[in-house]
DOPA-432334 format. One record per residue (C-alpha): x, y, z; residue in three letters. Coordinates in steps of 0.5 Angstrom, whole numbers, m for minus. Layout:
% residues N
+-------+-------+-------+------+
:    c1 :    c2 :    c3 : rest :
+-------+-------+-------+------+
:     X :     Y :     Z :  ala :
...
+-------+-------+-------+------+
//
This chain:
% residues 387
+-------+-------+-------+------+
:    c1 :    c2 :    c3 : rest :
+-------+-------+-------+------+
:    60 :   m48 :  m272 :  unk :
:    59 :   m47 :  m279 :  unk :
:    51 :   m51 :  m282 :  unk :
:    57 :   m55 :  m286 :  unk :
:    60 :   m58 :  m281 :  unk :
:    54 :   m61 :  m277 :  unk :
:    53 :   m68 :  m280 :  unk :
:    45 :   m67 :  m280 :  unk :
:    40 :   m70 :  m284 :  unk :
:    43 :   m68 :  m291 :  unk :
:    49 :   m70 :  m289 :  unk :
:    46 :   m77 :  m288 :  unk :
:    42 :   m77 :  m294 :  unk :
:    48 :   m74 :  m298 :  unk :
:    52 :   m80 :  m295 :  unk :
:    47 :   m86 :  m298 :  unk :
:    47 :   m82 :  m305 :  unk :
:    54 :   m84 :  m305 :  unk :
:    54 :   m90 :  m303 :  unk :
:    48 :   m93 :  m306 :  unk :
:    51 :   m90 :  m314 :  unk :
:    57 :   m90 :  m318 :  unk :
:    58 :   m83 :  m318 :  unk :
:    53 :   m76 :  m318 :  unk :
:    54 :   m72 :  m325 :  unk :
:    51 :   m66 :  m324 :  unk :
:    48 :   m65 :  m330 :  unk :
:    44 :   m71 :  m329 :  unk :
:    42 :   m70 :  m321 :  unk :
:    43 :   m63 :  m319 :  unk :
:    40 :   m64 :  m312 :  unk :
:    44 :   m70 :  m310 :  unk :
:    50 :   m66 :  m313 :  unk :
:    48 :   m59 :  m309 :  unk :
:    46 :   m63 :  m303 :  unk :
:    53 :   m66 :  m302 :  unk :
:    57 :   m59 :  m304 :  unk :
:    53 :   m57 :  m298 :  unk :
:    55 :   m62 :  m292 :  unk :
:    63 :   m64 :  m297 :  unk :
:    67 :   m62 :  m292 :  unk :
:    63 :   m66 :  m285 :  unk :
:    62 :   m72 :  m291 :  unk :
:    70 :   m72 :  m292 :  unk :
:    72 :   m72 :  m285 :  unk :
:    67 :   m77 :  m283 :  unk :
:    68 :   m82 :  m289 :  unk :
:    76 :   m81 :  m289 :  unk :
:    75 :   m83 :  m282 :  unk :
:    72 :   m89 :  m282 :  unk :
:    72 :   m92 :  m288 :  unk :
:    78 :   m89 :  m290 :  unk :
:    76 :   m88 :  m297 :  unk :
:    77 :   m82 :  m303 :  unk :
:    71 :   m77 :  m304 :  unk :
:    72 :   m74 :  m310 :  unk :
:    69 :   m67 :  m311 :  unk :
:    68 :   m64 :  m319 :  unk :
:    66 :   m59 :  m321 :  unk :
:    62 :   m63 :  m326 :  unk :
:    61 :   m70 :  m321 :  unk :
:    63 :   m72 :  m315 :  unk :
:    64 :   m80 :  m314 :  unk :
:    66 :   m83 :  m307 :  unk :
:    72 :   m89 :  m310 :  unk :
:    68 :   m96 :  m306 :  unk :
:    74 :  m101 :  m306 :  unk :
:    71 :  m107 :  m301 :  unk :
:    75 :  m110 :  m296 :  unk :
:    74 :  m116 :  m299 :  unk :
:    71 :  m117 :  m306 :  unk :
:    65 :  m121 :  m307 :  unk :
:    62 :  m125 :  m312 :  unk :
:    55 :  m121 :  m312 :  unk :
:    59 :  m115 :  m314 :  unk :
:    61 :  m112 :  m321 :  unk :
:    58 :  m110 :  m327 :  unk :
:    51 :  m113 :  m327 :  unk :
:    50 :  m112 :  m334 :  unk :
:    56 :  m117 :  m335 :  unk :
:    56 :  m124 :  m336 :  unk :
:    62 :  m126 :  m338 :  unk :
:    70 :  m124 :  m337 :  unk :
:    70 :  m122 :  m345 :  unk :
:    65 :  m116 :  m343 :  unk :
:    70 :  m113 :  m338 :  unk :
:    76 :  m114 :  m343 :  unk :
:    72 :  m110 :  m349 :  unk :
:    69 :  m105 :  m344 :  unk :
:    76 :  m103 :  m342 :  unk :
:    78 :  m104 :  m348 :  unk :
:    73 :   m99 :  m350 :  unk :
:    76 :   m94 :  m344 :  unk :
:    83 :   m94 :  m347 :  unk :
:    80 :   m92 :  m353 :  unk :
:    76 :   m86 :  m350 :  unk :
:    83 :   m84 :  m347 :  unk :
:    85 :   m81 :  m353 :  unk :
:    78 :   m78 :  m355 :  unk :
:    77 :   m70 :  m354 :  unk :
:    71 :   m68 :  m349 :  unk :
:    65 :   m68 :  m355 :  unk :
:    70 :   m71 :  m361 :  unk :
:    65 :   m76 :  m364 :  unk :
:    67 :   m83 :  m367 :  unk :
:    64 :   m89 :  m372 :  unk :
:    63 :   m95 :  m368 :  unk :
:    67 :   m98 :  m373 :  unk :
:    73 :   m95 :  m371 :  unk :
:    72 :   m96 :  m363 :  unk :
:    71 :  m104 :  m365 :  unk :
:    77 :  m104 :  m369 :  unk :
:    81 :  m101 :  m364 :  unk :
:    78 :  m105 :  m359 :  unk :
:    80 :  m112 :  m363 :  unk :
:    87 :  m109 :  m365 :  unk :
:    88 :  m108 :  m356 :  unk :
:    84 :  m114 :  m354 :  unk :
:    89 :  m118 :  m349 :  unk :
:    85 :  m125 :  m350 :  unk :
:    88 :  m132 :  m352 :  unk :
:    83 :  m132 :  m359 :  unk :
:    83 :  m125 :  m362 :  unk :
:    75 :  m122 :  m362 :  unk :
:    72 :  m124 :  m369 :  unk :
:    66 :  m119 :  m370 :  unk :
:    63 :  m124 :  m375 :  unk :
:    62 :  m129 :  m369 :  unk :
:    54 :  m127 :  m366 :  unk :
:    57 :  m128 :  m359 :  unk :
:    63 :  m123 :  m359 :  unk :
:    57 :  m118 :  m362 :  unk :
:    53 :  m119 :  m357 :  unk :
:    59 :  m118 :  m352 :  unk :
:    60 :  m111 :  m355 :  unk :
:    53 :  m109 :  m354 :  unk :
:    53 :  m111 :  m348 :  unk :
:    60 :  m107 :  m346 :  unk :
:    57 :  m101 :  m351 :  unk :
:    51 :  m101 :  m347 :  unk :
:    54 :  m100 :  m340 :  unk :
:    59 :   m95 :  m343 :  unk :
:    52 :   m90 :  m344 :  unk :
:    48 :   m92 :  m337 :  unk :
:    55 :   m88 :  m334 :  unk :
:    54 :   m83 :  m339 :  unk :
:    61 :   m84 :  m342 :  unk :
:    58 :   m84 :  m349 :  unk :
:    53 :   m81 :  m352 :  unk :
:    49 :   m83 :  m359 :  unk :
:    49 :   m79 :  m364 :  unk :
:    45 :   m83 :  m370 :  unk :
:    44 :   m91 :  m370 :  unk :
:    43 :   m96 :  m365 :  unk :
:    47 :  m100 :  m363 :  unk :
:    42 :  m107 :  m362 :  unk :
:    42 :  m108 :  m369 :  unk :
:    50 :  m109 :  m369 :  unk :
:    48 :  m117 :  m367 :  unk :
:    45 :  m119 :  m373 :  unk :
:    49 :  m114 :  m378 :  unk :
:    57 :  m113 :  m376 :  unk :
:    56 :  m108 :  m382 :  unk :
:    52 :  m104 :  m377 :  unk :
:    54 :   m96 :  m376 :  unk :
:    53 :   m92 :  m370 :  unk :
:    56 :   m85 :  m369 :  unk :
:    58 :   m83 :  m362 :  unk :
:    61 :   m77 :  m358 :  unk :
:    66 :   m78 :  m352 :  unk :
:    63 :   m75 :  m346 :  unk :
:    67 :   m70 :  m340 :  unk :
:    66 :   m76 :  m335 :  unk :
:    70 :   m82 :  m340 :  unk :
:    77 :   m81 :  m338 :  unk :
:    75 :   m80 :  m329 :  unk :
:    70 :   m87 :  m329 :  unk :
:    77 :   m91 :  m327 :  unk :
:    81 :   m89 :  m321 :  unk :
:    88 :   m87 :  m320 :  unk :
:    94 :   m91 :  m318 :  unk :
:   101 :   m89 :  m315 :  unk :
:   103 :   m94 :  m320 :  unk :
:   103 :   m96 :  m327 :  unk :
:    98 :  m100 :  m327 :  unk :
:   101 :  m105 :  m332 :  unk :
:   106 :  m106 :  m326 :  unk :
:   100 :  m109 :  m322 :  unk :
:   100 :  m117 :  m324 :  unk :
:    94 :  m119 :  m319 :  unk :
:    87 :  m116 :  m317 :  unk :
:    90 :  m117 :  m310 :  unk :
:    96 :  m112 :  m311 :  unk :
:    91 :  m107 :  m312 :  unk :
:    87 :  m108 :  m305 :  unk :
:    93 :  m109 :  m301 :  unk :
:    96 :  m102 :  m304 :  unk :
:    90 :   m98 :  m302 :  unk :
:    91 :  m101 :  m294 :  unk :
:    97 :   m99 :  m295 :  unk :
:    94 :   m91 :  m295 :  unk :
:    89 :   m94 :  m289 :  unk :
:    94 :   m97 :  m284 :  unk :
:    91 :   m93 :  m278 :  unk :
:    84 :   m97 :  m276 :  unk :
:    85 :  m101 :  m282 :  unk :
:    81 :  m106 :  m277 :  unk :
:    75 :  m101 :  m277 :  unk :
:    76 :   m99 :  m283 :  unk :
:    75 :  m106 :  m285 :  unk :
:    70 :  m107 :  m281 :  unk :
:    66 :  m100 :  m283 :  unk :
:    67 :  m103 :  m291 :  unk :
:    64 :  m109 :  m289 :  unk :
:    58 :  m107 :  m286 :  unk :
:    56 :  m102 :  m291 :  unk :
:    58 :  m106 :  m297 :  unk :
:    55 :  m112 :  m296 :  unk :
:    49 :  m116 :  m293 :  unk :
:    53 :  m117 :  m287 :  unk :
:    59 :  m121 :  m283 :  unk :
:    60 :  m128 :  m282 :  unk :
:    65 :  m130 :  m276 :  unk :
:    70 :  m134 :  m279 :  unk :
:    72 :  m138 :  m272 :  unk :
:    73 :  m136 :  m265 :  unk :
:    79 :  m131 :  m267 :  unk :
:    76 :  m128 :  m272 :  unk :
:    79 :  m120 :  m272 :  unk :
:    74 :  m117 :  m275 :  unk :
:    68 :  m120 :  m271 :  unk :
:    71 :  m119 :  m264 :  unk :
:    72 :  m111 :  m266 :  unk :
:    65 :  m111 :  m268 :  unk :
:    63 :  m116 :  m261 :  unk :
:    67 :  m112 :  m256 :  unk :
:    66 :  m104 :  m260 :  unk :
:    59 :  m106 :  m261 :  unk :
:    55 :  m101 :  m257 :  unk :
:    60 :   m96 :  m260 :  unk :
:    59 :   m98 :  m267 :  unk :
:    51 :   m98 :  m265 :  unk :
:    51 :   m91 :  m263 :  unk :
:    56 :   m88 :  m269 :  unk :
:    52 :   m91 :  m275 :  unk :
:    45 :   m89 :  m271 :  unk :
:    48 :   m82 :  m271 :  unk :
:    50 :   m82 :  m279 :  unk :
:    46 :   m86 :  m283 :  unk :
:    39 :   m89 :  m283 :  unk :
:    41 :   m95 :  m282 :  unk :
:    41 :  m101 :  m274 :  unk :
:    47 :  m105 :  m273 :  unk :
:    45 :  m112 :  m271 :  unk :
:    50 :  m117 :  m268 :  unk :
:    48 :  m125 :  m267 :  unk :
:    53 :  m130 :  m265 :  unk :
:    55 :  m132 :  m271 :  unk :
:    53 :  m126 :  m276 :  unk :
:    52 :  m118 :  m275 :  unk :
:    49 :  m113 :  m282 :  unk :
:    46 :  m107 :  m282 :  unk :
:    38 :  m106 :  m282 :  unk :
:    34 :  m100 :  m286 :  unk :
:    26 :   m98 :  m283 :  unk :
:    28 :   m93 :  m290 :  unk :
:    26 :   m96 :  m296 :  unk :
:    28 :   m91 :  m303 :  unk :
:    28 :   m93 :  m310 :  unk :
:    35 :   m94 :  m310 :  unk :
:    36 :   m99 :  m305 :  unk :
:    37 :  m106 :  m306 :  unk :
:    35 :  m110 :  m299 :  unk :
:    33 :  m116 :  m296 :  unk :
:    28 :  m119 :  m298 :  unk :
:    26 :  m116 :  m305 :  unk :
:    20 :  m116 :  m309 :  unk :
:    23 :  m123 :  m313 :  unk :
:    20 :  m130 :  m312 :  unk :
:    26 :  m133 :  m309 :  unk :
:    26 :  m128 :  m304 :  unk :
:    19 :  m131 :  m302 :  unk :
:    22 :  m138 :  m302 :  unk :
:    28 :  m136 :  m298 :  unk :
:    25 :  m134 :  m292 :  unk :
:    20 :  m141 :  m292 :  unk :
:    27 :  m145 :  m293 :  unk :
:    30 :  m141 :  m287 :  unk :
:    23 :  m142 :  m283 :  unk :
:    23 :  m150 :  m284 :  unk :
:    31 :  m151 :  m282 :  unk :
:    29 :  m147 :  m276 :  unk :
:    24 :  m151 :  m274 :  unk :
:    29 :  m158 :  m275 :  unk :
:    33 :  m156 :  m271 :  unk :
:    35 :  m163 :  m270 :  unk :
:    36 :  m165 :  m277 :  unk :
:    40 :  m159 :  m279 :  unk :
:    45 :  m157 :  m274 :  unk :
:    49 :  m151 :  m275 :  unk :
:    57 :  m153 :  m273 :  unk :
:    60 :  m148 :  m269 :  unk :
:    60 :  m142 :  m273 :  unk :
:    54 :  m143 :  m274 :  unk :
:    54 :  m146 :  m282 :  unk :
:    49 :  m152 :  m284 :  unk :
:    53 :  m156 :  m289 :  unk :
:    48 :  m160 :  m294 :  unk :
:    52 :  m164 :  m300 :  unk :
:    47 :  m163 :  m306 :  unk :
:    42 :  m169 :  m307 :  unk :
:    40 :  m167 :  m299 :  unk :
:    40 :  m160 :  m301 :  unk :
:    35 :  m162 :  m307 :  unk :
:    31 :  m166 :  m301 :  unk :
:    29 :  m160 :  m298 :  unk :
:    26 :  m156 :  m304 :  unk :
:    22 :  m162 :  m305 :  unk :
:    20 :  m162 :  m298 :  unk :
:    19 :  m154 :  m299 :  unk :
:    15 :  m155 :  m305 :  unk :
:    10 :  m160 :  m302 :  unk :
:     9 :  m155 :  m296 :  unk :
:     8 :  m149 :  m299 :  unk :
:     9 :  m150 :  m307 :  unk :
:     1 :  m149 :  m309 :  unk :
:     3 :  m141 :  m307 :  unk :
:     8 :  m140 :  m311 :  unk :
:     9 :  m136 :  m318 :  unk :
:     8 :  m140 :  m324 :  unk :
:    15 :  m139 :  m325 :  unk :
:    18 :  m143 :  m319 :  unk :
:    11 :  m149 :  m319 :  unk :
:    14 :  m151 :  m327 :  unk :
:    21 :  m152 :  m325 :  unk :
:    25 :  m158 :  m324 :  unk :
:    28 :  m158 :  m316 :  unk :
:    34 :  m158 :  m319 :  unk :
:    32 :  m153 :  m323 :  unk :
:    29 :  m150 :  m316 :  unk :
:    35 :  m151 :  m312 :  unk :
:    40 :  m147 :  m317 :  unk :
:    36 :  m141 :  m317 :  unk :
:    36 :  m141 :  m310 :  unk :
:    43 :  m143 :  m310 :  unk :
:    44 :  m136 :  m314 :  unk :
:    40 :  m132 :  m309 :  unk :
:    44 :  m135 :  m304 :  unk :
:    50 :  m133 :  m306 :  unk :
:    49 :  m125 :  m307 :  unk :
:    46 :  m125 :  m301 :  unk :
:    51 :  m129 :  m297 :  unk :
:    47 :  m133 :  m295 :  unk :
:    51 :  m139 :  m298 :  unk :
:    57 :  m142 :  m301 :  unk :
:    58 :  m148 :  m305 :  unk :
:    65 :  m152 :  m305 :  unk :
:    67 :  m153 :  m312 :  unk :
:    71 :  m160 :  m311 :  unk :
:    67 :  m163 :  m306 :  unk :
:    60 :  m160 :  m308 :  unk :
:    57 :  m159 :  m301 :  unk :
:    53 :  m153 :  m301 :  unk :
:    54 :  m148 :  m293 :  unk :
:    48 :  m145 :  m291 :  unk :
:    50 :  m139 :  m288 :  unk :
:    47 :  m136 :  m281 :  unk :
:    44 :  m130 :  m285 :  unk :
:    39 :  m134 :  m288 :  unk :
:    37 :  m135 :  m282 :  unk :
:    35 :  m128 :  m279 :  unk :
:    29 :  m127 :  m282 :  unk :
:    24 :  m133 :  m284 :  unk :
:    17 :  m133 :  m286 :  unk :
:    11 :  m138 :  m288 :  unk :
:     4 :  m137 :  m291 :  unk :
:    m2 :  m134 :  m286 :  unk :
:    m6 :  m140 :  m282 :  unk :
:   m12 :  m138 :  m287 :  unk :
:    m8 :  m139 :  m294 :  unk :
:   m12 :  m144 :  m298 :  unk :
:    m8 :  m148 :  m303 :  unk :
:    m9 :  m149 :  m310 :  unk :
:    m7 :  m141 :  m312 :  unk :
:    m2 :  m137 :  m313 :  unk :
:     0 :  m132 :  m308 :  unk :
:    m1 :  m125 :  m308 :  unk :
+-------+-------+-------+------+
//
């Protein structure tokens, strides 16, 4: 058998390349770029077959297309803050269709087809300080994927001085950032119409292609009810699913009652993993240690959620912050609960570890949560922050 089709080492780590970045542009990552030509035709197979997604290989990129089984809140352009950012980046996408490889362009041009293409109820106003900084935003994300590149000028100063001009050139990659359709896109009239037409392509094992996507692309899978599809393949499958994502990735399938997700002992610079070197992580995992130890005033329902309404949520920090909150940073002992208890909901809520009911307000803490806990050592003295 050829090395190429042997899903060894390379193999596994040119998977995690894929699907820890958007895309590999050769120009900028020759190895990763190289390493995956070498395994494509293993990587393919094996990512057709159990994810059922579409590996690209250019010859000035490759890109593995990630569509989630299920969209999530955490997921998207990080960088954005607001929906008028994604109207102006796409927008801006449109205008790069009609660019030349290396044509170059003013900033004033782009803007002006920009607000002639905007699709919003209020038209964009570039004097407005806001739509400025909605473009900055947009434009700075079109330059982290290489869509475009400066020439001369910098786009910050475009905050304070509508006036400003900045000169940019069209890149190879600018017209392969967005993924092809079998049909017109403007024939699609819900974001749900695109998932469903991409399972239309993957009706064989959708169940473990769903159950695959689930497990790599998000921190983890909770169980619905008893009759939950996905987590009873994942029960009654798990010693095989264990064994096939030992054998083609660095990472260990965990199944409890109620949750299962995947754990790394391999930590690399691109990774995102729980818990991370931010504050609140700290802050989650003595939450997670103090509703342990109250089992008997925090019971989990059947699938394993504990529902706090907002004030009793609040409730719990303030008891956190009487227990542990002398080592906290400084960022964290100045703020108000309630100040807290948002922040805390925030990370919660891109880990999936809670859900908060918009009409009702109660907060549903998640059995992720509860996976790991951890508190100060016996000889940690209050009165300093902790390292």
């Amino acid at each position: 058998m050829e090395q190429t089709q042997v899903f060894d080492e390379k193999a596994i780590q040119g998977m995690d390349l894929l699907f820890h970045h958007y895309w590999i542009l050769r120009s900028e990552q020759p190895e990763w770029y190289q390493l995956i030509r070498e395994r494509e035709k293993v990587l393919r197979r094996y990512i057709g077959d159990k994810f059922g997604l579409r590996l690209i290989v250019h010859q000035h990129f490759i890109k593995l297309e990630k569509i989630p089984a299920e969209p999530e809140r955490w997921m998207g352009i990080q960088e954005f803050q607001e929906p008028m950012d994604y109207a102006i980046f796409c927008c801006a996408l449109s205008f790069l269709e009609g660019k030349a490889v290396d044509e170059q362009f003013l900033l004033s041009e782009i803007c002006q087809e920009i607000q002639s293409d905007y699709p919003g109820d209020f038209p964009l106003d570039w004097t407005l300080f806001t739509h400025r900084k909605s473009l900055i935003r947009a434009v700075k994300v079109l330059m982290d994927f290489q869509l475009i590149r400066t020439i001369d000028g910098d786009i910050s100063r475009f905050d304070h001085n509508e006036e400003q001009e900045v000169l940019y050139e069209a890149t190879t990659y600018s017209r392969y950032f967005m993924r092809t359709y079998p049909d017109d896109f403007a024939a699609y009239t819900h974001w749900e119409e695109l998932l469903k037409e991409d399972w239309k392509l993957n009706q064989e094992d959708e169940r473990r292609k769903r159950v695959y996507r689930k497990l790599f692309f998000s921190p983890g899978i909770h169980r619905q009810d008893q009759q939950d599809p996905d987590f009873l393949y994942i029960r009654n499958f798990r010693n095989r699913l264990s064994e096939d994502i030992d054998k083609h990735s660095d990472y260990q399938l965990h199944v409890y009652k109620n949750t299962a997700f995947l754990s790394s002992a391999v930590s690399r610079q691109y990774h995102n993993l729980y818990p991370d070197t931010k504050a609140s992580s700290d802050l989650l995992l003595q939450l997670s240690k103090e509703i342990h130890g109250q089992r008997e005033r925090y019971t989990p329902a059947e699938n394993g959620e504990i529902i706090f309404t907002k004030s009793e949520f609040e409730q719990a920090v303030d008891e956190l912050r009487e227990v542990y909150g002398q080592g906290w940073s400084k960022f964290f002992r100045e703020k108000s609960t309630s100040g807290i208890a948002a922040e805390l909901m925030i990370s919660m809520k891109d880990w999936m570890m809670a859900e908060e009911d918009e009409e009702t307000g109660l907060i549903k803490i998640k059995p992720l949560l509860g996976v790991i806990a951890g508190e100060y050592p016996a000889d940690f003295e209050k009165g300093g922050e902790s390292e």
